[in-house]
N, C-alpha and C positions, 0 to 999 in steps of 0.2 A: 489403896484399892477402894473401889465405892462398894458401898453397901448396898445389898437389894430390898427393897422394900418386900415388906406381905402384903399381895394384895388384901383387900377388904372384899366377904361376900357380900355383894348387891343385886338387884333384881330389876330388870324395867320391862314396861306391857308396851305393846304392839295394840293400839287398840283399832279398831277397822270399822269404817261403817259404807255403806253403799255411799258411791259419790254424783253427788248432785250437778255435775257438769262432766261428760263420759266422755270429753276428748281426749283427754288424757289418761284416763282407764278405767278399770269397773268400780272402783271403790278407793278409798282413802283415807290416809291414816294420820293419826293425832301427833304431833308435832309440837316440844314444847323449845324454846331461846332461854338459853342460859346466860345468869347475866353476864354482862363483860367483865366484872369485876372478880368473878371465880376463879379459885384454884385452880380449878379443872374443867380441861374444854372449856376456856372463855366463851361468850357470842356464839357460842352452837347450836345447831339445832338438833335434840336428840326425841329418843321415845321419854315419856315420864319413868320417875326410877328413882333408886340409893340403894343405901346403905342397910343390911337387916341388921336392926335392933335385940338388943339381949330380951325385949319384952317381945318378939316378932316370934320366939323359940319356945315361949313359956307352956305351961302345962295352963295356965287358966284361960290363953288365949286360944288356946285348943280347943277351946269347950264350946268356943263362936264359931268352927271353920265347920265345913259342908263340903260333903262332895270328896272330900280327901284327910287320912288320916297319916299321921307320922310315917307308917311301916310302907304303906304306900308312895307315898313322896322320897322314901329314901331309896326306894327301887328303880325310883325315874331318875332321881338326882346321886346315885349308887359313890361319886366320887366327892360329897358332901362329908366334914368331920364325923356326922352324925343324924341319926332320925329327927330332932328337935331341930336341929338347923335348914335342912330337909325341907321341911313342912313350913319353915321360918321367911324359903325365899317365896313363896307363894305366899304367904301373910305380909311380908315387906311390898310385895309384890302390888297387893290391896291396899295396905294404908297408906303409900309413898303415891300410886295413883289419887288415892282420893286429898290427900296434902297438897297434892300440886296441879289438880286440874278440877276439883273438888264433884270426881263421879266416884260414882262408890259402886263396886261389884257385888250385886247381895241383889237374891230373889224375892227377899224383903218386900212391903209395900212403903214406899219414904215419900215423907211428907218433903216435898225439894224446900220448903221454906228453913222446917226445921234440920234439913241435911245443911246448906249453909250455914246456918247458928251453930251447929256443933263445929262443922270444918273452923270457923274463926275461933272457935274457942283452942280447939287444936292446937293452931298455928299459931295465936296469942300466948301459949303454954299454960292456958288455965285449965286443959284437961288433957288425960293421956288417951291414946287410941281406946284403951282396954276401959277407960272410965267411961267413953262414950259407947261404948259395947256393952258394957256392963248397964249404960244408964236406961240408954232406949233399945237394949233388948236385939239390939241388930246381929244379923250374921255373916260370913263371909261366904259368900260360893265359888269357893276354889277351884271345882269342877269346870270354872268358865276358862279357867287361867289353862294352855295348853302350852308345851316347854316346847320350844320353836331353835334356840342356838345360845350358845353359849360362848364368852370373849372374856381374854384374859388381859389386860394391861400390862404393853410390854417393860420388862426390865430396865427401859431408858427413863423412862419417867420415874419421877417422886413422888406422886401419889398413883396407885394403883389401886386396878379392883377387877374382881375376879366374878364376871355379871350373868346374869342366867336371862336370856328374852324368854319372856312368855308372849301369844298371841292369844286374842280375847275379840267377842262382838262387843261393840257400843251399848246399851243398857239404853232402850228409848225413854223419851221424856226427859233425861237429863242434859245440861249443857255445859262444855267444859269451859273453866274461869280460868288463868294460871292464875299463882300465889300471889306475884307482884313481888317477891322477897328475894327467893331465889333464882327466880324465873323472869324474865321481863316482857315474855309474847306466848301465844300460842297459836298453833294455825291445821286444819283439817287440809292435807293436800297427797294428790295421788301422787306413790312412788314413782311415775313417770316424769311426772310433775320436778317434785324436789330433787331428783336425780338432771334436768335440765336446769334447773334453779343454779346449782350447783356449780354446774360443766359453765355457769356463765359468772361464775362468781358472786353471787347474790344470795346464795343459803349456806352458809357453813356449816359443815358437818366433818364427821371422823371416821376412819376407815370402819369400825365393827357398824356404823350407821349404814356406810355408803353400801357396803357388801350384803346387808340386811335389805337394804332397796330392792338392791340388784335382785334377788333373791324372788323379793316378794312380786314383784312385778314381772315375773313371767307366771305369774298362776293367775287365771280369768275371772275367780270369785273367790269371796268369803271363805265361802265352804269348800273348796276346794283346796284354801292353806289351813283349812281348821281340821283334815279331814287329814294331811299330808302329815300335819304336825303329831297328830295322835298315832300314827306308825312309822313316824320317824328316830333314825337314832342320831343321838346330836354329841357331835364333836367339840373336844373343847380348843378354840383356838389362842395360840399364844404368837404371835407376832415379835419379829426382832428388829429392832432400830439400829441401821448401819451410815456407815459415809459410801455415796458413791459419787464419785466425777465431782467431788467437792459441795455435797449436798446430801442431807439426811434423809433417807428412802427408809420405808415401812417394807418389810418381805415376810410373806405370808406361805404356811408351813410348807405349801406345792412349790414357794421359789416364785411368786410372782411379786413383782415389784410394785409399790403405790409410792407417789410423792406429789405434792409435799406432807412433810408431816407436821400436827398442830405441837 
């Protein structure tokens, strides 16, 4: 009999800004390639995101976050183990964004030269999130991060995760880098956009992405998913992996079918 894996709690932002070319819609969203050589979702294109960290739940990195405190975030995220982990996917939330597209969520005034020096220090492992929080004083503003949906990794897969979308504004004046590590592209394009990218075989993506498009792109503005997201209640979806007509289909909890699957 196989074993089920446990998923891993992770987090990834939705990040949005007005788009600069409106044939395709009103605004557009950050997009990061994952490289081919990963475990998981090879060559996809996802939102930025991971895994929270045991220092993502700490009591000292509580003392940086804004906008949002434990008792609150466990009331949003009510089916989390706990308050510190709660509060953990909103901090995962913020460091994993700025790891891997190096924009950082924080009302802060940042010096972008020195916000790059820290991010490589980061990524190099010569300092921890909390060292660079602690060093220059920085904060997190959580209040940006708005809990949008939630995707479980189905039981057919070996690595799973159990992921929280937040959606969030772009932060002007900064610009996104990917890593180069984990990541090997990034690209601003409207849900319209990569949802036809897609359907022509030239953007790879995975069902909690594609259904997350679908979503966002029947709302006309910003503010109008930022707006949707703060009186929304969000479902956790768990998806099952079957054979049908000799081919593995993804079925989604209402019974609707996707294929193929990655």
């Amino acid at each position: 009999m196989k074993t089920i894996s446990t998923p891993k709690e992770a987090s990834t932002v939705i990040m949005m800004r007005p788009a600069i070319d409106r044939e395709y819609g009103p605004f557009e969203v950050l997009m990061v390639q994952r490289h081919p050589d990963s475990l998981f979702v090879p060559d996809c294109h996802v939102f930025p995101g991971g895994c929270i960290d045991d220092d993502d739940c700490s009591m000292e990195l509580e003392s940086f976050c804004r906008g949002l405190d434990r008792q609150r975030a466990f009331q949003i995220l009510v089916d989390m183990p706990n308050e510190a982990t709660a509060l953990g996917a909103w901090v995962a939330a913020t460091r994993e964004t700025y790891e891997e597209t190096g924009i950082f969520l924080s009302s802060d005034r940042l010096d972008l030269t020195n916000l790059a020096c820290c991010r490589r220090q980061l990524l190099d492992g010569k300092a921890s999130f909390t060292d660079i929080l602690k060093m220059e004083k920085w904060t997190l503003s959580l209040d940006r991060l708005k809990y949008f949906a939630h995707w479980i990794t189905p039981e057919f897969l070996p690595y799973r995760y159990d992921v929280r979308f937040f959606v969030t504004v772009a932060p002007e004046g900064q610009e996104a880098m990917h890593d180069g590590i984990e990541l090997i592209g990034h690209t601003w394009i409207t849900p319209r956009r990569a949802l036809g990218e897609y359907e022509q075989n030239r953007f790879n993506m995975v069902l909690p992405t594609i259904v997350t498009l679908r979503e966002l792109d029947r709302f006309d503005s910003i503010e109008a998913i930022i707006q949707s997201a703060e009186a929304k209640s969000v479902p956790s979806i768990l998806t099952k992996v079957t054979k049908k007509d000799g081919r593995l289909v993804e079925i989604m909890p209402d019974g609707k079918i996707f294929s193929p699957v990655l």
